[in-house]
C-alpha positions as CSV (number, residue, x, y, z in Angstrom):
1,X,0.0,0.0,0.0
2,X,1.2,3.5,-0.8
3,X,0.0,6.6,0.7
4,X,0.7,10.1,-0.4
5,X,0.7,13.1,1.9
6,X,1.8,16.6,2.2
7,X,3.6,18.3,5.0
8,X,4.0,21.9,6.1
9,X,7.1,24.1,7.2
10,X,7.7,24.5,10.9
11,X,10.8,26.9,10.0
12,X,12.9,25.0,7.8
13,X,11.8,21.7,9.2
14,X,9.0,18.8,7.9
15,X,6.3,19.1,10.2
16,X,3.2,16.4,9.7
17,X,0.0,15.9,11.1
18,X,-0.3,13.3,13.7
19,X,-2.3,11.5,16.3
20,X,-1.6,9.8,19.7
21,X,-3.3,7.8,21.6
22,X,-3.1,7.6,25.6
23,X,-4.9,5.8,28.2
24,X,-7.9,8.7,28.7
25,X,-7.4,10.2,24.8
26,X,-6.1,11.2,22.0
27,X,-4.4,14.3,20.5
28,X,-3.8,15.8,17.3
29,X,-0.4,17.2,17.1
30,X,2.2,18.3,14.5
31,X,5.2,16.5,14.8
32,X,8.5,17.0,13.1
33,X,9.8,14.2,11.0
34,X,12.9,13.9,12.0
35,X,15.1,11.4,10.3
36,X,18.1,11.5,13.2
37,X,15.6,11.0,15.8
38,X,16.0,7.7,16.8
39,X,12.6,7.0,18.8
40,X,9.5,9.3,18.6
41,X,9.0,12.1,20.8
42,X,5.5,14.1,22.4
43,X,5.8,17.1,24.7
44,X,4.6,16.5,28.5
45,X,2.2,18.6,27.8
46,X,0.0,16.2,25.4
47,X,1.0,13.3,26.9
48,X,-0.5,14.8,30.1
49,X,-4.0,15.8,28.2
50,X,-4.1,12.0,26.8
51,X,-3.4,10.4,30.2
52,X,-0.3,9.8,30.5
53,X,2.3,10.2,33.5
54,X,5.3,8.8,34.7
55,X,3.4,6.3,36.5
56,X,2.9,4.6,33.4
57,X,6.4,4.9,32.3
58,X,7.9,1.5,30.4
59,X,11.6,2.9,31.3
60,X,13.0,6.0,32.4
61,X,15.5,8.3,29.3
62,X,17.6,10.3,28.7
63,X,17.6,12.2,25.3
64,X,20.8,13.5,24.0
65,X,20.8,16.6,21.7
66,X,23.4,19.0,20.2
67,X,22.4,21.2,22.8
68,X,20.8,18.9,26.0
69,X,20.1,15.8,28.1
70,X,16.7,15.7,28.7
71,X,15.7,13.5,31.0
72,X,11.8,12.0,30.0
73,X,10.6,8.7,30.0
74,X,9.1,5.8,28.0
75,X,5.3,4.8,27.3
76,X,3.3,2.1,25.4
77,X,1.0,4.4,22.4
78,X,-0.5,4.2,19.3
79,X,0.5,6.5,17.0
80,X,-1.2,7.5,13.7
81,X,0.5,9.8,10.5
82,X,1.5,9.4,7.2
83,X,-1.4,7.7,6.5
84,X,-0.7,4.8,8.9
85,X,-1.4,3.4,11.9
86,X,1.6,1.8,14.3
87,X,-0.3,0.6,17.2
88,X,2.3,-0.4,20.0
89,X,4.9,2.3,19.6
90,X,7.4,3.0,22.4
91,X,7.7,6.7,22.7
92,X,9.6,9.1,24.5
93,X,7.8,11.8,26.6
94,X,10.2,14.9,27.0
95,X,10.5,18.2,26.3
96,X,13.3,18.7,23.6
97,X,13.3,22.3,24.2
98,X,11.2,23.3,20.8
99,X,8.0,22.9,22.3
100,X,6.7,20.4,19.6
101,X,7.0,16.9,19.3
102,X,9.7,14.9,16.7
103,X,8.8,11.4,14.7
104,X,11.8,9.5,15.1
105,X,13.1,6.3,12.9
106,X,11.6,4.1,15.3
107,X,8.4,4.6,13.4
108,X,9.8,5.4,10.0
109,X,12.1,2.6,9.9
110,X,8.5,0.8,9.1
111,X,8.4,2.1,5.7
112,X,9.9,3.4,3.2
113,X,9.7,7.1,2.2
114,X,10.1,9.6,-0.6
115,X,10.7,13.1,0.5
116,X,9.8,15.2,-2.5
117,X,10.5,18.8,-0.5
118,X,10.0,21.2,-3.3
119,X,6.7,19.6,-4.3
120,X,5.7,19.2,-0.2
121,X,4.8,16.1,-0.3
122,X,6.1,12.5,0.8
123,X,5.2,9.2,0.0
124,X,4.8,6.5,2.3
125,X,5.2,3.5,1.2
126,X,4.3,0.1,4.0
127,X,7.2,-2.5,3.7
């Protein structure tokens, strides 16, 4: 199956439309897709409104960027973009500093992609 969809600019970055599922909810967020990321990543402040905490935590992390450690931790979620559905997706709940959320390879690695930026568009493609 192949899916096409389009993404906006968050600045100069690829920023896709995206929902997560928690224990009490979901949310629709704009993520960034982020091929260096190496799991996916929501703010606190979403995976508070969906029900999460760190009473639910899988693991506790630690998130290295070019400018931080930032401490978070691990939950269970289903998470929905690109025009598919991974249902049992470990993600990371920390704040990265940016205020928005980052859709790391752990998803991606799931399919394969064409980036096609000056057209805004990408095409999903399930393995």
């Amino acid at each position: 199956m192949r899916v096409e969809t389009s993404f906006d600019l968050v600045g100069d970055l690829i920023g896709v439309d995206a929902v997560v599922v928690g224990p009490t909810g979901r949310a629709k967020v704009e993520i960034i897709l982020d091929t260096g990321a190496v799991m996916t990543t929501v703010v606190p402040n979403v995976a508070d409104s969906i029900g999460y905490s760190s009473a639910l935590r899988v693991a506790w992390t630690v998130t290295r960027t070019a400018a931080a450690e930032e401490r978070g931790y691990i939950v269970r979620s289903e998470v929905s973009t690109l025009g598919f559905t991974v249902p049992d997706l470990r993600i990371v709940i920390a704040d990265l500093g940016y205020g928005i959320g980052v859709l790391g390879m752990d998803f991606l690695r799931l399919f394969n992609l064409e980036i096609r930026p000056a057209e805004r568009r990408i095409l999903v493609e399930k393995i």
